[in-house]
C-alpha positions in Angstrom: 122.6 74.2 58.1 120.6 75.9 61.0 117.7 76.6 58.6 117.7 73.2 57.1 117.2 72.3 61.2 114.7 74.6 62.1 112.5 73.5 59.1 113.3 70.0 60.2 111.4 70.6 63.6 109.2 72.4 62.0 108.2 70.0 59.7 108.1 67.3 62.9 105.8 69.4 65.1 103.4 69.6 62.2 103.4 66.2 61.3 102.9 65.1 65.4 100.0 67.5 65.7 98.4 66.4 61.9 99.0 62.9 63.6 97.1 63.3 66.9 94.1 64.7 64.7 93.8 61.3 62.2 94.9 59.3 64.3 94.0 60.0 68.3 90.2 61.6 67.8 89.5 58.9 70.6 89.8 60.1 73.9 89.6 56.2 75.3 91.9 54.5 73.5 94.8 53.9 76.1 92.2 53.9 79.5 93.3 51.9 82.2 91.3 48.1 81.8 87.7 48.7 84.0 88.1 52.3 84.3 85.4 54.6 83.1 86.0 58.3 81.1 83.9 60.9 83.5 83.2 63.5 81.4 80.9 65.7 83.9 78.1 66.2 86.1 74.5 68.0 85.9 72.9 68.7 89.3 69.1 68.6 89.5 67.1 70.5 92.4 64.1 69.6 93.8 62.1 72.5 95.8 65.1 74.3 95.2 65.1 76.9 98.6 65.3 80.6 97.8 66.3 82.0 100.8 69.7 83.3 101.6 70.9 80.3 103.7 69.5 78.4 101.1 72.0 80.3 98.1 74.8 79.3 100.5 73.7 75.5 100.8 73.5 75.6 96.7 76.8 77.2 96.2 78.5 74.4 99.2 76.7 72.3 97.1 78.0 73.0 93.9 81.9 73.0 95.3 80.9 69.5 96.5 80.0 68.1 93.5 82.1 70.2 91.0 85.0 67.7 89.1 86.3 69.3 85.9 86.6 66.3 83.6 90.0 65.6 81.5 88.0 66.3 78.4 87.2 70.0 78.3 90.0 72.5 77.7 91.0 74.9 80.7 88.0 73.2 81.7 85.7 75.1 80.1 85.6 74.7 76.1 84.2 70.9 75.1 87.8 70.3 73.0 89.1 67.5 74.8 93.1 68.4 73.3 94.6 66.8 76.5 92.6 64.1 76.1 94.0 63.5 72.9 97.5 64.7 73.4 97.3 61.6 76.1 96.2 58.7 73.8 98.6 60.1 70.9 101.8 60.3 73.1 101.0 57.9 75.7 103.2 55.4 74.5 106.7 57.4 74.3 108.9 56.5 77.4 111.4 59.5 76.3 112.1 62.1 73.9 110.4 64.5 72.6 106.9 62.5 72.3 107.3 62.2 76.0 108.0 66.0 76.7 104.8 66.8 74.4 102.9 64.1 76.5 104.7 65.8 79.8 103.5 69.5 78.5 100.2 69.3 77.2 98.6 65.6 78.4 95.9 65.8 80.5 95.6 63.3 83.5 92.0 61.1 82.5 89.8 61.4 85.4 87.9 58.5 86.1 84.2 57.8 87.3 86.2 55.3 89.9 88.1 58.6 91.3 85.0 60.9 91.2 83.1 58.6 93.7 80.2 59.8 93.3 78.7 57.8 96.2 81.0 59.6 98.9 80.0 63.0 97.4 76.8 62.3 97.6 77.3 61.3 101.4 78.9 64.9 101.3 76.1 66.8 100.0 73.6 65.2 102.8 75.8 66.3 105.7 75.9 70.1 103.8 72.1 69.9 104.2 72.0 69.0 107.6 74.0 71.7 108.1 72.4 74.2 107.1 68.9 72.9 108.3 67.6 71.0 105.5 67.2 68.0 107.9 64.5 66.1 105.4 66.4 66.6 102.5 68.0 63.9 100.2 70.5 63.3 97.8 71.0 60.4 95.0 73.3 60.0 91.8 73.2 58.4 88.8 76.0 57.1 86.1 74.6 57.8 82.6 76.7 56.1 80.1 77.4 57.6 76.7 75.5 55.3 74.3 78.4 56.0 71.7 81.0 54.5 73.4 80.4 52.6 76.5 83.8 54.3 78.4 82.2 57.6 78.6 79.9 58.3 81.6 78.6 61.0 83.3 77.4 61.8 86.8 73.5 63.2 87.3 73.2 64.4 90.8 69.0 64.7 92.5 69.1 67.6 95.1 65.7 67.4 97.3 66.0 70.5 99.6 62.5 69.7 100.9 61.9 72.6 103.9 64.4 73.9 106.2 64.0 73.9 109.8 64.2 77.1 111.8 65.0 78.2 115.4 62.3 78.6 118.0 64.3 79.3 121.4 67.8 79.5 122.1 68.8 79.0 126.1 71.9 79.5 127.9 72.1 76.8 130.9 74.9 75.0 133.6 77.4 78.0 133.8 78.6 79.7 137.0 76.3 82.6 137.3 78.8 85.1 136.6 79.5 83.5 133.2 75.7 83.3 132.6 75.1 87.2 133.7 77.9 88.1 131.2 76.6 85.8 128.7 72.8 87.3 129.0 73.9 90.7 129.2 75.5 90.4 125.9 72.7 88.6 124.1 71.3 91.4 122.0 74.3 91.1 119.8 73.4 87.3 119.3 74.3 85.5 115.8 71.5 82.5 116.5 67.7 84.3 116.7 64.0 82.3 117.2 63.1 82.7 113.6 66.2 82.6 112.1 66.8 79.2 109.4 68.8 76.9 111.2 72.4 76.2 110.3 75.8 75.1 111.3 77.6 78.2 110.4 76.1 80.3 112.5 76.2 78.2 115.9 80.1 77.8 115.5 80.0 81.8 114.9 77.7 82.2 118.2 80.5 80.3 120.1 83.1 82.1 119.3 81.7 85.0 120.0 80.3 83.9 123.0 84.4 82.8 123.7 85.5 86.6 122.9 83.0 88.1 125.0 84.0 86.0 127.6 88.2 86.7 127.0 87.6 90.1 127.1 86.5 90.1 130.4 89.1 88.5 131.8 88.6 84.3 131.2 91.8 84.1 129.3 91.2 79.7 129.5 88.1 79.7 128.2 87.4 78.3 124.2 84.4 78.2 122.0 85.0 73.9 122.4 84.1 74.6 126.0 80.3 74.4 124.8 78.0 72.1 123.3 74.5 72.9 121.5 71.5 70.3 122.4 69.2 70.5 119.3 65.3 69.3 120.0 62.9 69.3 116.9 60.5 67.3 118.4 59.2 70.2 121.6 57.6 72.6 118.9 56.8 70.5 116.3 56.2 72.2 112.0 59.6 72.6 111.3 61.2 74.6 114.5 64.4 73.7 116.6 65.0 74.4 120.3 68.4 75.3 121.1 70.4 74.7 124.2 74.0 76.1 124.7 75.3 73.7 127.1 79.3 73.7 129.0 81.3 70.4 128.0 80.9 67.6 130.6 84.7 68.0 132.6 85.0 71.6 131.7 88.5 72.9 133.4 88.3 74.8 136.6 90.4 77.7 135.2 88.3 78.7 131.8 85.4 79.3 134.6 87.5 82.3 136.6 88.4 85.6 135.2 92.5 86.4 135.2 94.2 89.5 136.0 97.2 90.6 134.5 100.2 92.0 136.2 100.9 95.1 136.5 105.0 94.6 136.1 106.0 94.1 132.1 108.5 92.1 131.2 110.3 93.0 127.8 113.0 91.7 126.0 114.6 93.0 123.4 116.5 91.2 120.3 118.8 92.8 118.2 118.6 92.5 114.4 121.1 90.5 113.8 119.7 88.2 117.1 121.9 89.6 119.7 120.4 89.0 123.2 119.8 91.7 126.1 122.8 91.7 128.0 121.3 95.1 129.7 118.1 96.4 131.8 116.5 99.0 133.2 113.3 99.5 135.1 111.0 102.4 133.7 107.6 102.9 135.7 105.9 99.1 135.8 108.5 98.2 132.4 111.2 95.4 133.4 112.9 96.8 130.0 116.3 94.1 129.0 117.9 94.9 125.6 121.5 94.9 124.2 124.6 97.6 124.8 121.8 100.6 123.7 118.2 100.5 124.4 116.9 101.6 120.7 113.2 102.6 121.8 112.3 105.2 124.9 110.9 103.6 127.6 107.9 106.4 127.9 106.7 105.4 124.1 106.6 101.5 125.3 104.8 102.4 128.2 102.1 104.6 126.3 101.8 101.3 123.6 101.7 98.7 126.1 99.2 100.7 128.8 96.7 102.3 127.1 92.8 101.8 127.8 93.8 99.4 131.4 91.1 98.1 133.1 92.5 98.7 137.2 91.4 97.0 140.0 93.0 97.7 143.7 93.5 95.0 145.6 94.5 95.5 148.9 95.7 92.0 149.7 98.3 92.8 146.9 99.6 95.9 149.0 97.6 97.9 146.9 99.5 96.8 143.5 97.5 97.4 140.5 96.7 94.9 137.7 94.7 95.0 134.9 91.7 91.9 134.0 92.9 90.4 131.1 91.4 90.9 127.9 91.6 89.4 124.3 90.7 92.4 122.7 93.7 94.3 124.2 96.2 91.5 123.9 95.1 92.2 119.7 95.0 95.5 119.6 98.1 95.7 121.6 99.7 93.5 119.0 98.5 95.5 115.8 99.4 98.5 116.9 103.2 97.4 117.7 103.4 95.0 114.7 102.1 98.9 112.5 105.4 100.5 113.6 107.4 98.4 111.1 110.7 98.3 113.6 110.2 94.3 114.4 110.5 91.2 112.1 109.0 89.2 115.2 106.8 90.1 117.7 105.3 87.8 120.9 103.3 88.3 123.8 103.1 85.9 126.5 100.7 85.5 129.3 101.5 82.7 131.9 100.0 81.9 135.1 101.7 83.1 138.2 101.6 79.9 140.0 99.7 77.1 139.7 97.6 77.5 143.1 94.0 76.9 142.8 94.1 80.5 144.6 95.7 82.1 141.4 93.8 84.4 139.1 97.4 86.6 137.7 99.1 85.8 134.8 102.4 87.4 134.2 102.8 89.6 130.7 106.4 89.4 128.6 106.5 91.3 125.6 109.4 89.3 123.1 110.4 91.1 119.9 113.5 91.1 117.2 114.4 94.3 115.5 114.1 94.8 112.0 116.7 96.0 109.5 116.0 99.9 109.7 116.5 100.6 106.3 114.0 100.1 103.3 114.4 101.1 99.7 112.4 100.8 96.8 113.1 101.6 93.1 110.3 101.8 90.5 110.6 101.9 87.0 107.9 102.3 84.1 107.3 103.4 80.7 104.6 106.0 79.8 103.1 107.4 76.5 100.8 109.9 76.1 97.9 111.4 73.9 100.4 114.4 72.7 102.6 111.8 71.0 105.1 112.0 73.8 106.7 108.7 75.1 109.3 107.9 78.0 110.6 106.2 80.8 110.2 107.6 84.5 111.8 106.2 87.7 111.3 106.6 91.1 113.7 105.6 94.6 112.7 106.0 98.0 114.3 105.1 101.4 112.6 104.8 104.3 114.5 105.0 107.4 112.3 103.5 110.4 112.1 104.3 114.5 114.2 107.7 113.8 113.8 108.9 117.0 113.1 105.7 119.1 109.3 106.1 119.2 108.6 104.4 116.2 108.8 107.3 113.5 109.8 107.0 109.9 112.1 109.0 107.7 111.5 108.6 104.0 113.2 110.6 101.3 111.7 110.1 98.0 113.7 111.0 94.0 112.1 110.2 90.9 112.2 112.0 87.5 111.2 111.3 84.0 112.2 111.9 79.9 109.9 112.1 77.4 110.7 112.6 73.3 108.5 113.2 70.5 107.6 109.9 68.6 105.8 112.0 65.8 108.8 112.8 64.1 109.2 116.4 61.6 108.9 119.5 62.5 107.6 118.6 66.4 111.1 116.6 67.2 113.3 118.4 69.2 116.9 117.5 70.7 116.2 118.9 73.7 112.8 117.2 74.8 110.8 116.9 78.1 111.5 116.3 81.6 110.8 116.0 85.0 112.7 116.0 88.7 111.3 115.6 91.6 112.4 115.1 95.3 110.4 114.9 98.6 110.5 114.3 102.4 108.7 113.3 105.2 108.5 112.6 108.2 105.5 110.2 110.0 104.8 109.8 114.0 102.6 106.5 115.3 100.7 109.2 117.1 98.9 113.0 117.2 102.1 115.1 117.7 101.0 118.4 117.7 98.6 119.5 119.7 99.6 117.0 122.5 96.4 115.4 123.6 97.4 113.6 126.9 99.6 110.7 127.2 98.3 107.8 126.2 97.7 106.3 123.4 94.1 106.0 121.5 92.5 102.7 120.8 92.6 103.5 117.4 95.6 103.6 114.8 96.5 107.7 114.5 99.5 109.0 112.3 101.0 112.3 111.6 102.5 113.3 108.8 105.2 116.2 108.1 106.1 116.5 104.3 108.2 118.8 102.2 108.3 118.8 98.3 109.6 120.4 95.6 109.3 118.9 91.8 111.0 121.1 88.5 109.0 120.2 85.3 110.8 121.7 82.0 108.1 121.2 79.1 110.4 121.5 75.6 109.7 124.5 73.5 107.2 126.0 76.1 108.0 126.3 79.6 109.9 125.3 82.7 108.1 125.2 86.4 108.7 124.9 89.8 106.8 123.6 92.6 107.2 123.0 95.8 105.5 123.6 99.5 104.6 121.0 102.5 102.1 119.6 104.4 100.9 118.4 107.5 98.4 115.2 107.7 97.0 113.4 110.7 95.0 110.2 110.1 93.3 108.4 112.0 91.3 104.7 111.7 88.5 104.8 114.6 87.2 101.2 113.2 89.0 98.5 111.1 86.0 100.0 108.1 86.8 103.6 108.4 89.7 106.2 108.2 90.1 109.8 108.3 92.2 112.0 107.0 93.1 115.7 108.2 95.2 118.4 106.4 94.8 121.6 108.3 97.9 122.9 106.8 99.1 122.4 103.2 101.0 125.1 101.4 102.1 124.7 97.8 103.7 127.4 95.3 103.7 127.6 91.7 106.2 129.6 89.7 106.6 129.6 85.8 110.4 130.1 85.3 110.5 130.4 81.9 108.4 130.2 78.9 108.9 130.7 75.4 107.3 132.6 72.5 105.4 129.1 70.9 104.0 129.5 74.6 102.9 133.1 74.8 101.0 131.8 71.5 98.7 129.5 73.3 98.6 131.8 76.2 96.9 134.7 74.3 94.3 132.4 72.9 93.6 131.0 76.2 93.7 133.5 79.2 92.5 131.2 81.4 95.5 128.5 80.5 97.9 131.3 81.6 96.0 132.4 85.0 96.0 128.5 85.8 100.1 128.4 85.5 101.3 131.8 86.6 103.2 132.2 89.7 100.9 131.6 92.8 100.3 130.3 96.2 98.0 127.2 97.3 97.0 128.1 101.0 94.6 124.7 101.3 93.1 122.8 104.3 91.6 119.2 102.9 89.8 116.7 104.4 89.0 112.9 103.4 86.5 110.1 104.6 87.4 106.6 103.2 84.7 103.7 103.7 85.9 100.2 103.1 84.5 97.1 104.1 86.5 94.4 102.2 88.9 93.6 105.1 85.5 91.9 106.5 85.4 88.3 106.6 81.6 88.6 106.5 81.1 90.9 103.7 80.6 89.2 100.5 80.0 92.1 98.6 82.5 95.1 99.9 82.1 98.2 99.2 84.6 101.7 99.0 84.0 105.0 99.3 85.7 108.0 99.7 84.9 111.6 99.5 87.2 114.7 99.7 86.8 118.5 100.4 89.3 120.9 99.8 89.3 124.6 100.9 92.2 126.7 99.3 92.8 130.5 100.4 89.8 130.8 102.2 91.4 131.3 105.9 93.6 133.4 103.9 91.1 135.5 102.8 89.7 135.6 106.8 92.7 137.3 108.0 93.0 139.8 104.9 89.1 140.2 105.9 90.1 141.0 109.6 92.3 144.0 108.2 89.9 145.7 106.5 90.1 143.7 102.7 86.9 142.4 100.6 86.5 138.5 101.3 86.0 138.7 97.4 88.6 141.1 96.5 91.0 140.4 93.7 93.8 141.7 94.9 95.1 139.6 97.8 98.7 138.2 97.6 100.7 135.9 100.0 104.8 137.2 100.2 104.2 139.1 97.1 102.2 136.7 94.9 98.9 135.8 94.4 97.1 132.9 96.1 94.4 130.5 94.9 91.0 130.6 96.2 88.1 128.1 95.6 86.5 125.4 97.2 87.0 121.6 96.0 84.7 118.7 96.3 85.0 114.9 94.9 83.9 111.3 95.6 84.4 108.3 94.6 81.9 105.0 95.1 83.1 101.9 94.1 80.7 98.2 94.8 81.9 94.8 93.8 79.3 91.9 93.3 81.0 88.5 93.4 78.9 86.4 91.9 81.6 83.5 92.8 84.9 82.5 93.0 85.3 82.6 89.5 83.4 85.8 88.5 82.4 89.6 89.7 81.0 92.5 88.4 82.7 95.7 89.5 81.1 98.9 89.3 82.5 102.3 90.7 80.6 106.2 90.0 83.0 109.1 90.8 82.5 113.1 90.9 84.0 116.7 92.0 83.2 120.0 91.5 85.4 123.1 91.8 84.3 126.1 92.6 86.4 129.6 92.0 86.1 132.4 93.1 87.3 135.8 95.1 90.9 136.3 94.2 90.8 134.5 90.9 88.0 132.6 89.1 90.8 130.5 87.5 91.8 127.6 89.6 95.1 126.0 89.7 96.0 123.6 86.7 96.9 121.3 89.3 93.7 121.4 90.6 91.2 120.9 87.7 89.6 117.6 86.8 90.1 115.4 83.6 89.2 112.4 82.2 90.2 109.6 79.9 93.5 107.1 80.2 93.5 103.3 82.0 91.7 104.3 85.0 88.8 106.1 83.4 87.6 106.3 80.6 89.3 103.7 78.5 88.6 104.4 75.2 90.0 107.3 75.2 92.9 108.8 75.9 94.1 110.8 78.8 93.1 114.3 78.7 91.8 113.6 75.0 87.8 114.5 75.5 85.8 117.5 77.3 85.3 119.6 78.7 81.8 119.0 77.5 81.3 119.5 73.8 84.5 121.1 73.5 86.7 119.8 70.5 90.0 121.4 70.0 92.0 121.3 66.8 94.4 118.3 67.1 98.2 119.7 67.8 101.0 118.8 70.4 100.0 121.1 73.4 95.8 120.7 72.5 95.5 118.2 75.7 96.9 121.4 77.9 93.1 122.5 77.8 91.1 119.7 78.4 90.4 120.1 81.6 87.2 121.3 83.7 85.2 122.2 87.5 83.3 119.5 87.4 84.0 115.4 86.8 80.9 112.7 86.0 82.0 109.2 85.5 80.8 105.7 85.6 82.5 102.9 84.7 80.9 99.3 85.1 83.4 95.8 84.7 82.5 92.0 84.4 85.8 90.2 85.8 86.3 86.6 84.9 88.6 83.6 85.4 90.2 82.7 82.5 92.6 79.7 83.1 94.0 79.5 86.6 96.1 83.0 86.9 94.9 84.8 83.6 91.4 86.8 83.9 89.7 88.8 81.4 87.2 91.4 81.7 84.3 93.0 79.3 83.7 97.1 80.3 81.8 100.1 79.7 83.0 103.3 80.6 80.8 106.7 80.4 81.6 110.5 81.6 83.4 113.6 80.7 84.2 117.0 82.4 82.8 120.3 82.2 83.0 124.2 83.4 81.2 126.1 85.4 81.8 129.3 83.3 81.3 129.9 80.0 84.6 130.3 78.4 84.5 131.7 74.8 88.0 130.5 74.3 86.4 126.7 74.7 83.0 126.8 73.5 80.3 124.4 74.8 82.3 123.8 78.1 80.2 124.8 80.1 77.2 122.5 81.7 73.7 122.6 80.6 70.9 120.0 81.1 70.1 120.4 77.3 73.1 119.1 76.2 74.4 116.7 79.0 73.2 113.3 77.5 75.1 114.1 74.3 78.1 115.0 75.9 78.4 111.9 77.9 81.3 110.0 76.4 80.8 106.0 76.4 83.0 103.4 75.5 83.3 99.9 75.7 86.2 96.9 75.7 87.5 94.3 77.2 90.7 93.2 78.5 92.8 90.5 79.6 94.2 90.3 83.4 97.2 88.0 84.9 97.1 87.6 88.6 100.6 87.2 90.6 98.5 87.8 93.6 100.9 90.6 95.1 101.0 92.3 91.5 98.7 92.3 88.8 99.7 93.2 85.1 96.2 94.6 83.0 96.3 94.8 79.1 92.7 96.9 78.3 91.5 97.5 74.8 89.1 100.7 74.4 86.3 101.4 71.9 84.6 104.5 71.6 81.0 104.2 71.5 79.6 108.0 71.4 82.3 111.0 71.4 81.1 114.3 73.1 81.9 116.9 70.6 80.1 117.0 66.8 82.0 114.6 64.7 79.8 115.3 61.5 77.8 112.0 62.1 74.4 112.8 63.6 73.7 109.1 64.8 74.5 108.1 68.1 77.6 106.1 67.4 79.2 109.1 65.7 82.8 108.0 65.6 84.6 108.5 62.3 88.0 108.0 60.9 90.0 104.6 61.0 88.8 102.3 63.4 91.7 100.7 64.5 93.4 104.3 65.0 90.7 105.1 67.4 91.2 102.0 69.7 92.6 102.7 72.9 95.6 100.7 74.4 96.4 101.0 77.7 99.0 98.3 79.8 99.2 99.1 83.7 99.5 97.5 87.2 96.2 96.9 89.7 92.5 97.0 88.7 91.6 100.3 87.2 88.9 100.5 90.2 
């Protein structure tokens, strides 16, 4: 019975759809009497304008005029299905015709509803705007021949030339507002010689407005001033700007405002209890409820820091500080940072309302947070070695520990892995790993103590402990674990810093079995790189990123890291009498690593539009050995390959250089090198509205420093470098939940960097589709 159903609505679905092809081809059979099927636009220019301001009119001018007609599907492909879908189900009132005509209709858009006339009204103002005051705009409605309730729109842009700016004056403010105005001129937005346009005049005035705020005119707005504009006093094409105050502008935005030196601050609990408590700590008027969950000296140092003083002995010598915007944000950030308060307010009101006054009185207002976080992750990995599993991670952050904003976070996860090739490699026992950390982070530079007061920058110290137990089936078990400590700090909102003077990690192989001491004794170096040692290492990273910049179209990221391991170390057994380059040296009994590690990564991303970017990144390390062993860490060594390289290939599948070991279980254990080249290049594009796919190419590999007989051509050489560049190429499909984004990637290897047999470029061999590599993960891969 339930079959006989299914082929029922089978049968039905195929019969609608078969019916909206005969029957609805039309896409203006059921219009609206007098109403007109737009099916698009095409603009024209006329001297279009090459110059930057003149790209930005374009694209304004584009968005303008951009309607996506009814009879392109996901407005792109000329298949006008909803436009069909609407005249063939149009007619159904209920059941399933009107649920097909609810899903997959699309609403006709209408010449009537493009009005083209008030766009084109639009498009003049856009070029008055941006200084195209002779320019001109028109439209036309071109009727399809073929059926007289089809039109399109034709738009005629005449940019014609733009005007520019000859002088720019400042006139009709109180001198002190003009002083501060002239003084901070050089950093003007508006420049004689610069094209004329709206934009920048409304960016001029606000930053005219900041300046102003941060020294002290807490009233005053950027709609406090006007711009006179005079094309007529040089004539050719040139503007003369005046910067003008409103006509009635208030007496307060004209004085500077000082700001009390007594705080107020109130207190909310989490659950909204209100202060029923109070105490005064230096200028803090502190109220709170039964148990005051902060110390007062850390609220002092976040609320005081960088003051601009001024005695004033008619206030019997009371300080105060002039009021600044800059402060009042910064002041805000850095509370809202600590993560202890769901809401967070500060107020500034005027003392009295006296002609006399210039104070405002300063209450902070905030509501505790919950002061517990967790977090639980959960994915599924597989790997070039045929091993597959799911891993899991928790975490709990605990936040303001010890009432100066610090947070506690203890972090679990672990992982199982199983052979998924099945014979002789499957093993009841398989692959696993547990790992557990903790650490602790201060708002602030702990240790050394350098003064009291806070810096006008974000800065955060980190104190971590770790330990993580990896048991590899059928070849060995290790144990890790060490700490670290990390300050960071953020100077600008575009650069960060990070310092690790002290990070100490140790190795020790537990256990390892004959199948092990196999691969060992064919590979030396594999062995040096796992046995029991210590990781003495100081590290240091500069990030660059410019993408939290409204003005930056293009952003850019950049980080580079260095990494000295064993080397201070070495200094001390050097100070007793020891060979810097001895191989001898060992830390509580065991060896310790010594090398020196550097890497970077550049990433730039064009945006072409809303709609469209290309997304490039180059990355590189080297590693360098040496003195106690010439062997660095496993850890420590470089590889390629996997989602977030080099896609069409699998992780740790390819190098180092021409390198190609026989295919087994364990092979990926050597693929590693001292030094990384990689370059990967992305077109990102829109889709349909959430869903974005992207065409790649992907090209590096790895390679050692030393010649290692037990992997032949690994080492680098300029002879063979080109050839053992790998390259692949793909594409891949993208769906954007804006706080998450889930990538499916498709890999195809272009040139491998080993001899394959094939002496052409594209020397892959074997099955295609075997060789394709599949990779499904979270974010952009760069």
């Amino acid at each position: 019975m339930k079959r006989n159903i299914s082929l029922l609505l089978v049968g039905a679905l195929i019969y609608g759809f078969i019916g909206i092809l005969l029957t609805a081809c039309s896409t203006t059979k059921h219009l609206p009497d007098g109403e007109i099927l737009y099916t698009g636009n095409k603009i024209d220019y006329v001297s279009k304008s090459q110059t930057p301001v003149g790209q930005t009119t374009i694209a304004e001018i584009s968005a303008a005029l951009d309607k996506t007609p009814s009879t392109k599907l996901f407005g792109v492909l000329p298949i006008p299905f909803g436009m069909w879908i609407y005249n063939g189900f149009v007619k159904y009132e209920k059941g399933f015709g009107r649920w097909i005509f609810n899903k997959f209709a699309a609403n006709p858009v209408f010449i009537s509803t493009v009005n083209p006339d008030v766009r084109v009204k639009v498009v003049h103002n856009i070029l008055r705007d941006y200084g195209y005051f002779n320019g001109t705009v028109s439209s036309t409605t071109a009727v399809d021949p073929k059926d007289s309730l089809k039109a399109s729109v034709r738009y005629k842009v005449d940019m014609r030339t733009p005007y520019f700016i000859d002088t720019v004056y400042y006139q009709r403010f109180t001198p002190k507002t003009l002083g501060i105005m002239e003084r901070g001129r050089r950093r003007s937005l508006i420049s004689p010689g610069e094209q004329f346009n709206v934009a920048d005049l409304d960016a001029e005035r606000n930053r005219i407005s900041t300046l102003l705020r941060n020294r002290g005119y807490f009233y005053f707005r950027p709609d406090y001033m006007t711009y006179q504009a005079d094309t007529t006093l040089v004539p050719g094409g040139n503007v003369s700007l005046k910067l003008l105050p409103v006509p009635g502008l208030p007496i307060a935005s004209q004085q500077p405002y000082y700001v009390s030196e007594l705080t107020k601050v109130s207190l909310i609990g989490k659950n909204g209890e209100l202060p029923n408590d109070s105490l005064r700590y230096k200028t803090l008027d502190i109220h709170f409820h039964n148990k005051l969950q902060i110390r007062p000296n850390m609220l002092y140092r976040w609320l005081n820091y960088q003051s601009l003083v001024r005695n004033d002995s008619l206030r019997n010598s009371a300080r105060s500080r002039l009021y600044s915007q800059y402060r009042q944000q910064r002041t805000q950030e850095r509370l809202s940072e600590l993560g202890i308060f769901r809401y967070l307010e500060l107020q500034y009101t005027p003392r009295d309302t006296t002609a006399a006054n210039d104070t405002l009185d300063f209450h902070m207002q905030a509501i505790f947070d919950k002061p517990l976080d967790a977090e639980f992750n959960f994915n599924l990995t597989s790997k070039s070695n045929d091993q597959m599993g799911p891993g899991a991670l928790f975490s709990v952050t605990r936040h303001n520990v010890f009432g100066g904003g610090e947070t506690w976070n203890v972090e679990l996860k672990g992982s199982y892995e199983w052979q998924t090739g099945g014979g002789k490699n499957s093993s009841l026992m398989n692959s696993w790993e547990l790992g557990a950390s903790s650490s602790v982070s201060f708002p602030r530079v702990v240790f050394p103590r350098l003064g009291g007061r806070e810096y006008d920058f974000p800065a955060k110290t980190t104190f971590r402990l770790n330990a993580n137990q990896l048991n590899r089936a059928k070849y060995y078990k290790l144990l890790s674990f060490g700490g670290n400590a990390t300050y960071e700090f953020q100077p600008t909102r575009v650069t960060r810093h990070s310092l690790t003077p002290f990070r100490l990690d140790f190795n020790a192989l537990q256990h390892h079995t004959a199948a092990f001491d196999s691969i060992a004794a064919l590979n030396p170096a594999l062995y040096i790189s796992l046995q029991n040692q210590f990781i003495p290492a100081m590290q240091y990273s500069y990030t660059y990123d410019n993408a939290v910049l409204k003005e930056v179209k293009h952003p850019i990221w950049w980080q580079s890291t260095v990494v000295s391991a064993g080397n201070l170390t070495s200094a001390i057994y050097k100070a007793f009498g020891h060979s810097f380059q001895s191989k001898d040296k060992k830390l509580f009994g065991a060896p310790f690593a010594q090398f020196l590690k550097f890497s970077s990564d550049f990433r730039y991303l064009w945006n072409i539009d809303r709609n469209q970017s290309i997304a490039t990144r180059v990355a590189g390390g080297v590693l360098w050995s040496y003195g106690n062993t010439t062997v660095a860490p496993y850890s420590e060594s470089f590889y390629v390959g996997g989602a977030n390289s080099i896609r069409a290939f699998t992780v740790r599948s390819i190098g180092p250089g021409g390198y190609n070991p026989e295919k087994t279980d364990f092979s990926f254990i050597n693929q590693n090198g001292d030094i990384r080249m990689e370059a990967n290049v992305e077109y990102r594009f829109r889709i349909y509205q959430d869903f974005h796919g992207a065409l790649f190419l992907d090209a590096g590999n790895i390679w050692l420093l030393r010649n290692d007989p037990d992997r032949p051509d690994g080492k680098l050489r300029a002879s063979s470098f080109l050839k053992q560049v790998a390259l692949g190429t793909g594409a891949g499909l993208r769906y954007d939940l804006q706080f998450l984004i889930f990538r499916l990637d498709c890999g195809v290897p272009l040139h491998a960097p080993y001899d394959t047999g094939r002496s052409n470029y594209y020397n892959i061999t074997g099955n295609f589709w075997k060789k394709l590599g599949i990779h499904f993960a979270i974010g952009y891969p760069f």
